[in-house]
C-alpha positions as CSV (number, residue, x, y, z in Angstrom):
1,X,-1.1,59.4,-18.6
2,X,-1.5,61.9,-21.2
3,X,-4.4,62.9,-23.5
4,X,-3.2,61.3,-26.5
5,X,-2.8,57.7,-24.9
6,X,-6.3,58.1,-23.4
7,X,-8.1,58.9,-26.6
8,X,-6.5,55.8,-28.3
9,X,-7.8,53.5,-25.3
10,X,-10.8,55.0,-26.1
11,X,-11.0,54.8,-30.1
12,X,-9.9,50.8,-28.8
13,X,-12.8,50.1,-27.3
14,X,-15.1,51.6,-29.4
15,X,-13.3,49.4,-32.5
16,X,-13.8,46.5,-30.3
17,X,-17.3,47.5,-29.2
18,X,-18.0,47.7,-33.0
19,X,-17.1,44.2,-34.0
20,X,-19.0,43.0,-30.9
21,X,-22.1,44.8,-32.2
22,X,-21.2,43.8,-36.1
23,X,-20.5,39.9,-35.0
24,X,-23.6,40.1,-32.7
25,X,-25.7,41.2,-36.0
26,X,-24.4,38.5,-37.8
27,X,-25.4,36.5,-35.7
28,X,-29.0,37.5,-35.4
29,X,-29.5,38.1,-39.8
30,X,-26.9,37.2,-42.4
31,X,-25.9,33.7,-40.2
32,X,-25.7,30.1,-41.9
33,X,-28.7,28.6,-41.4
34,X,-27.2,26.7,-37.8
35,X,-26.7,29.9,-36.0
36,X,-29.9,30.6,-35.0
37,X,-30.5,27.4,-33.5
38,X,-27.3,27.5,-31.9
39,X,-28.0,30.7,-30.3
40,X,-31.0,28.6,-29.0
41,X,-29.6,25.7,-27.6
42,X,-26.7,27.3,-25.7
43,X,-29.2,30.2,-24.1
44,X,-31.4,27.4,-23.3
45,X,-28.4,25.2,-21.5
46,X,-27.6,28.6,-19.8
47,X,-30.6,29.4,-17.9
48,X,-31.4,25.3,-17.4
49,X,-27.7,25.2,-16.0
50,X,-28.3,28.4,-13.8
51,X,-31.5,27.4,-12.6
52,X,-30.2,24.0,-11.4
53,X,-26.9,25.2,-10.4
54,X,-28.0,28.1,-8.1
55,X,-27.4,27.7,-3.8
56,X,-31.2,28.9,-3.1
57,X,-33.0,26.4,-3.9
58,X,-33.1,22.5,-4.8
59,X,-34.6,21.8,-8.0
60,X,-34.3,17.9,-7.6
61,X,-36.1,17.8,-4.1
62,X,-39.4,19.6,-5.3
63,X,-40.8,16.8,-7.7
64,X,-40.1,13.2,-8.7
65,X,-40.2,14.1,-11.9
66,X,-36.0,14.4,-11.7
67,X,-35.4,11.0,-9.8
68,X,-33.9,9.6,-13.5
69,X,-31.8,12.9,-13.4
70,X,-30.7,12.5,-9.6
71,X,-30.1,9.1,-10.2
72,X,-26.9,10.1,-12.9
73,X,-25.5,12.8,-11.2
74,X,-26.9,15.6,-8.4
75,X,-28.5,18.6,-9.6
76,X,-24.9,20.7,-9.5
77,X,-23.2,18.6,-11.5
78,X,-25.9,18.7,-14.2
79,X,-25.9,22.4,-14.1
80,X,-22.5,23.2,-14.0
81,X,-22.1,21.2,-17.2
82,X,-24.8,22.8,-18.8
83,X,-23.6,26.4,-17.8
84,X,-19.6,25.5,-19.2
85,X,-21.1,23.8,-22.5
86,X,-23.9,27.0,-23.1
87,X,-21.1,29.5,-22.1
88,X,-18.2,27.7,-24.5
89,X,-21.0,28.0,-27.4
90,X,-21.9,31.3,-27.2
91,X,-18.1,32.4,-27.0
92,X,-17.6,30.6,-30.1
93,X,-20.2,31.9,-31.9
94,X,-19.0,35.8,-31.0
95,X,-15.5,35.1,-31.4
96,X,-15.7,34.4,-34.9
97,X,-16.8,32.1,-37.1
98,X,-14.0,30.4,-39.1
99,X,-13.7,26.7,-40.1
100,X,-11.5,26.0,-37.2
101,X,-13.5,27.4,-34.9
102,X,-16.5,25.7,-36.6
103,X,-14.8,22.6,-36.1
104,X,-14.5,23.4,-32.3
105,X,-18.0,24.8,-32.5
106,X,-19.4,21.1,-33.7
107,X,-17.2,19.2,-30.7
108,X,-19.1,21.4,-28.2
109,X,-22.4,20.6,-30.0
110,X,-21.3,16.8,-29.6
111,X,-21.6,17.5,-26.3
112,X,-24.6,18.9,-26.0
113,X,-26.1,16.2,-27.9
114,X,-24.9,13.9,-25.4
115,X,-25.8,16.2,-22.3
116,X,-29.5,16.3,-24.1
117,X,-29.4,13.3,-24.7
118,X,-28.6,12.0,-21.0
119,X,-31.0,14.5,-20.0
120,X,-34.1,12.7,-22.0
121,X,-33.1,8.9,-20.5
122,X,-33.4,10.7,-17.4
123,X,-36.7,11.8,-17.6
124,X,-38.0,8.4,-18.9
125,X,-38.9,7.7,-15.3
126,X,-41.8,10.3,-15.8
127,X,-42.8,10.0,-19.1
128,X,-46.0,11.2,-19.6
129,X,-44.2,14.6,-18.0
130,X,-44.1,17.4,-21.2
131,X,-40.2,17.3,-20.5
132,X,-40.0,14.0,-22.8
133,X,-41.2,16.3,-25.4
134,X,-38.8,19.2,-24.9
135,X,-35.2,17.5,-24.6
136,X,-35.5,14.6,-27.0
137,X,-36.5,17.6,-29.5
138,X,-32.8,19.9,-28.1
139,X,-31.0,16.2,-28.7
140,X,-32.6,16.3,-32.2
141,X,-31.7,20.3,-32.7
142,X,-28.2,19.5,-31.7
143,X,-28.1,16.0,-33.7
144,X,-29.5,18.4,-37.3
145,X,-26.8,21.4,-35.7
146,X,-24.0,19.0,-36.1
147,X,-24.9,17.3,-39.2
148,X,-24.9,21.0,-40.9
149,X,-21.8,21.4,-39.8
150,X,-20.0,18.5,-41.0
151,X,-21.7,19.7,-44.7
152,X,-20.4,23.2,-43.9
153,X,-16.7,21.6,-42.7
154,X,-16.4,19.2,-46.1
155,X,-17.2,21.9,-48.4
156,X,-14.5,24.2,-47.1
């Protein structure tokens, strides 16, 4: 391989480390106002997915407080959706932020509405436990995302 080739590898990636770091930016201060609560959800379906999803430990074992959530599915199948919807978001939102994507953007919030959603019947079994405070308010976030998004979509 020569020098020249190298150098234009290298003037590549910078470009492309560039728009990561502009798109990133955007993200975090010149976003429409669903971004930021975006950015939330998905980290937060993320580390709820890895925590649950993990081979060290079982989360569903240590209290009763996830019998409603054991009794729908086992604790890897709740985390492994939670880690492919979080993941899909946050590669939407760096990727760009066009009205198709948008659209795709609102069909993965759909379906972390749902997976909030499923998330809060499961904990009615304990519901004096603080978690019937947290998810039905990520079901809400997502329900308020993807109404914002359909305003966003029919004034394109």
């Amino acid at each position: 391989m020569d020098g020249g080739t190298r150098e234009t590898r290298s003037a590549d990636e910078i470009g492309v480390r560039r728009r990561v770091a502009r798109r990133i930016a955007f993200i975090l201060y010149d976003s429409p106002a669903t971004v930021s609560p975006e950015v939330i959800v998905a980290t937060t379906l993320i580390w709820w997915g890895a925590w649950l999803a993990n081979p060290f430990w079982t989360a569903f074992a240590v209290s009763s407080i996830f019998s409603g959530l054991a009794a729908i599915a086992d604790e890897t199948a709740w985390g492994s959706m939670a880690l492919a919807l979080g993941i899909t978001h946050l590669l939407l939102l760096l990727i760009d932020g066009s009205a198709r994507r948008l659209r795709r953007r609102r069909l993965v919030v759909a379906g972390e509405f749902v997976f909030w959603m499923l998330v809060s019947f499961g904990y009615l079994a304990q519901w004096q436990s603080t978690a019937m405070v947290i998810y039905p308010g990520m079901t809400l976030m997502c329900a308020w995302i993807y109404l914002r998004m359909a305003v966003a979509v029919n004034n394109e």
